[in-house]
C-alpha positions as CSV (number, residue, x, y, z in Angstrom):
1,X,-17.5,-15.3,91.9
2,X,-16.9,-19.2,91.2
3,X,-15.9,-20.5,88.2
4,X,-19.2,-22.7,86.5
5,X,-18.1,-26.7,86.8
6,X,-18.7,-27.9,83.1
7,X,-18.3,-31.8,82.9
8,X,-15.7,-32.6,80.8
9,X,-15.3,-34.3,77.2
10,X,-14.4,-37.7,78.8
11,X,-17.2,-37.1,82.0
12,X,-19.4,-37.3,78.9
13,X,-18.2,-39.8,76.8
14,X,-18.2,-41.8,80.2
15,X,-21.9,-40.7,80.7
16,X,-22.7,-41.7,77.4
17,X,-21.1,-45.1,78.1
18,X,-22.8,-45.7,80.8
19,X,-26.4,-45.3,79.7
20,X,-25.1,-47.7,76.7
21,X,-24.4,-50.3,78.9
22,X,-27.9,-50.0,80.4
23,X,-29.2,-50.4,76.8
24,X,-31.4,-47.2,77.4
25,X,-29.7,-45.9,73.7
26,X,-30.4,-48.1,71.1
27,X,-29.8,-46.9,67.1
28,X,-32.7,-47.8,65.2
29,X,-32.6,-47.4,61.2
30,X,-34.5,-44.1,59.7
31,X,-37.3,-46.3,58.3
32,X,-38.1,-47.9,61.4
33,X,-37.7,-45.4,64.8
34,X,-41.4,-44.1,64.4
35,X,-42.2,-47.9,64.5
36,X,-39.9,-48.2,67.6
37,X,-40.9,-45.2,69.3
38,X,-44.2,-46.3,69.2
39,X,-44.3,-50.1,70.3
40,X,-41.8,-48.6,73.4
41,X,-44.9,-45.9,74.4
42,X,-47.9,-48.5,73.8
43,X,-46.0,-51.2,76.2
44,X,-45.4,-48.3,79.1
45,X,-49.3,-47.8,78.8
46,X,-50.2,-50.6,78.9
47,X,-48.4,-51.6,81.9
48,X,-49.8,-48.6,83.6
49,X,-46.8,-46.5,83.1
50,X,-46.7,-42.9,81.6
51,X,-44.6,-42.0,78.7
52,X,-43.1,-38.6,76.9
53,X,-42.5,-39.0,72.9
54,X,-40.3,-36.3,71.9
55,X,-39.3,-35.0,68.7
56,X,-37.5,-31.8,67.3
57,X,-40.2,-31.7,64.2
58,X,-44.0,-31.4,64.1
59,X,-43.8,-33.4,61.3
60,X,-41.8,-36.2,62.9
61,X,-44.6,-36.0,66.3
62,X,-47.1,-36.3,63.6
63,X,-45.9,-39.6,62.5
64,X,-44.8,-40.9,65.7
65,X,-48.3,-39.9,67.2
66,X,-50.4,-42.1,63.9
67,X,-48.2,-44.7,65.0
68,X,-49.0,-45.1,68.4
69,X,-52.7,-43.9,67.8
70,X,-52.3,-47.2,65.3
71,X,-50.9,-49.4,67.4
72,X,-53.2,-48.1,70.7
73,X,-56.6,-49.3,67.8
74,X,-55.1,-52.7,67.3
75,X,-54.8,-53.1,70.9
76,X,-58.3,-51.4,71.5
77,X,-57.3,-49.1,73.7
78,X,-58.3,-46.5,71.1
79,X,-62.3,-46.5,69.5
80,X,-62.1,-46.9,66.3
81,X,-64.8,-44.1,65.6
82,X,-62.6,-41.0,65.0
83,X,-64.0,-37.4,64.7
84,X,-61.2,-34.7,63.5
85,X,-61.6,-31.2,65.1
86,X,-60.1,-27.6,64.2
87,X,-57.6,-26.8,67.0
88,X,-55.5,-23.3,67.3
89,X,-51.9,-23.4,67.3
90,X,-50.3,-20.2,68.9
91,X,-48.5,-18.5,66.3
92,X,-46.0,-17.3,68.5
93,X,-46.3,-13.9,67.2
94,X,-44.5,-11.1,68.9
95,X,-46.4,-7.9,69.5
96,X,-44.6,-5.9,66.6
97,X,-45.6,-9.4,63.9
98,X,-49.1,-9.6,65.1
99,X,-49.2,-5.6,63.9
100,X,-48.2,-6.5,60.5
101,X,-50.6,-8.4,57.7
102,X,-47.5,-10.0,56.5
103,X,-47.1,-12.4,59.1
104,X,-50.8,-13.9,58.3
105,X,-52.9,-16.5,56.1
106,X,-56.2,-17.4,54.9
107,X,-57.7,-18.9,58.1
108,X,-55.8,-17.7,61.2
109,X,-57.1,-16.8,64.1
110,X,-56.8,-13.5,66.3
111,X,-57.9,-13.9,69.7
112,X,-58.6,-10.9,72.0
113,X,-57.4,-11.2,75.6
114,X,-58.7,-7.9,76.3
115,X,-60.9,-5.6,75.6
116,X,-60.6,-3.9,73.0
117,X,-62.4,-0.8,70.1
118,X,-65.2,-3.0,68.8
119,X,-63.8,-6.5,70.3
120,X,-64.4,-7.8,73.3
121,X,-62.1,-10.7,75.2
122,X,-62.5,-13.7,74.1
123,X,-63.9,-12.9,71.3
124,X,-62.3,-14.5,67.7
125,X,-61.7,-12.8,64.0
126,X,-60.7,-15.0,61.7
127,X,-58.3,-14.0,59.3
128,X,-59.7,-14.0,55.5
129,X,-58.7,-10.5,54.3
130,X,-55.4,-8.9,56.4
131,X,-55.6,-5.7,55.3
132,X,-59.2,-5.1,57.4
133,X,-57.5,-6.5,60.6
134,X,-57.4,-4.2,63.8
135,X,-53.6,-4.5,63.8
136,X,-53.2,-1.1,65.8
137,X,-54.7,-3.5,68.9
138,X,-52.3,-6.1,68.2
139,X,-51.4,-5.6,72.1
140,X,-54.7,-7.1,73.2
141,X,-55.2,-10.6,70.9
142,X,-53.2,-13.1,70.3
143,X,-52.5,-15.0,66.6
144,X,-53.3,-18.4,66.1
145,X,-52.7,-21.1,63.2
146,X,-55.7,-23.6,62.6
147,X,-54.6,-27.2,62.4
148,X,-57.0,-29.9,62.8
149,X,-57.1,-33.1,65.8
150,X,-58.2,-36.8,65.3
151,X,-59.7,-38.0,68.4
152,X,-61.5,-41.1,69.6
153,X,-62.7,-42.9,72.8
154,X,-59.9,-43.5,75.1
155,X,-57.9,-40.7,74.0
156,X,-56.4,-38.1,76.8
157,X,-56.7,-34.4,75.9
158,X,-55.1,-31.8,77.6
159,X,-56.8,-28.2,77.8
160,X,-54.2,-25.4,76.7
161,X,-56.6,-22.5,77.0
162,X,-59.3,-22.1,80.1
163,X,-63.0,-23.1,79.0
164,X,-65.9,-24.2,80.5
165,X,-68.5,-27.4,79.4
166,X,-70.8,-27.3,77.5
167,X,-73.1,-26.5,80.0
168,X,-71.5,-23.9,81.5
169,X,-71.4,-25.7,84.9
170,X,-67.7,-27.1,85.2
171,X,-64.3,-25.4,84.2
172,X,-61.9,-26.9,81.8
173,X,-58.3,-25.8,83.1
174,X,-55.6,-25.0,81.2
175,X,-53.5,-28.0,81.8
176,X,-55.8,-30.1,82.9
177,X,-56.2,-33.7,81.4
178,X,-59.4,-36.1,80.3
179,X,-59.9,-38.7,78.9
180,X,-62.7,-38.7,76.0
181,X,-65.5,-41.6,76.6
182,X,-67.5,-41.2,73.7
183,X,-69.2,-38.5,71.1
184,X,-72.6,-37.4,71.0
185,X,-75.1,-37.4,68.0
186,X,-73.9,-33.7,67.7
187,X,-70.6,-34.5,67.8
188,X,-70.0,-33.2,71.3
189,X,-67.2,-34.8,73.2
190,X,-68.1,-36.7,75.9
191,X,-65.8,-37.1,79.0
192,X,-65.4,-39.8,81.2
193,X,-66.2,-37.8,84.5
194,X,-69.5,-37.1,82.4
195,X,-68.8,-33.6,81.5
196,X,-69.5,-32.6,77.9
């Protein structure tokens, strides 16, 4: 069997080099990278480009992501009428955690993916005592955490879970993306294909 080829110390330090003399790294101050990060995304879209922000915290997304949804208003590419919505989170639960009321707070979700004594799928329990919890099914729903989502016109969402519309006539795909148009009087996201 062949050895694996590992670059080298110096292949990467030459690497590292390189991409420094293209001035794609840059070392921004604490206090200001959010600020960075998000005047580097807002210029991509708005010349049409795509862009990925990346960071190893949800707390650090969430700050990066009111940046650019900041800077995306003063631009107004962003409406400035915001709704917040509840969102699940998976919990990323294995089978043997979502059996156990330790691993659960006030306000989680369970989700059934099957059929199950008393459930059906798709159906949703949330979590507001543990102990009464079908945890001996744990094999058939999944555990959610409920966060909630600022959105506004001109915002792209991207479906994690299959759905449908509203009216039942078009399905929402998990990875698909849309972007939002407008809300209704009842609050109702409106797309800009026309879908609600």
């Amino acid at each position: 069997m062949p050895a694996l080829l590992t670059p080298s110390a110096k292949d990467a330090s030459l690497r590292v080099k390189r991409l420094d003399d293209l001035k794609w790294i840059r070392e921004i101050p604490d206090n200001e990278r959010d600020r960075h990060l998000a005047i580097d995304y807002v210029e991509s879209f708005s010349n049409g480009r795509t862009a990925l922000a990346v960071s190893p915290t949800h707390a650090e997304g969430d700050r990066i992501t009111e940046e650019i949804r900041g800077l995306l208003r003063e631009k107004k590419k962003l409406g400035q009428d915001e709704r917040t919505f509840a969102v699940l989170i998976p919990a990323n639960l294995t089978e043997a955690e979502r059996g156990d009321a330790i691993y659960y707070l006030a306000g989680d979700v369970f989700q059934f993916h099957q059929n199950a004594k008393g459930f059906t799928r798709g159906q949703r329990i949330v979590v507001d005592d543990p102990i009464a919890l079908p945890f001996d099914q744990a094999a058939r729903f999944q555990a959610f955490r409920s966060r909630s989502l600022k959105l506004a016109a001109g915002d792209v969402v991207r479906i994690t879970h299959n759905g449908s519309t509203a009216d039942g006539k078009h399905r929402l795909n998990n990875g698909s993306l849309y972007r939002i148009n407008r809300f209704d009087k009842q609050a109702n996201i409106l797309l800009d294909n026309g879908w609600t």
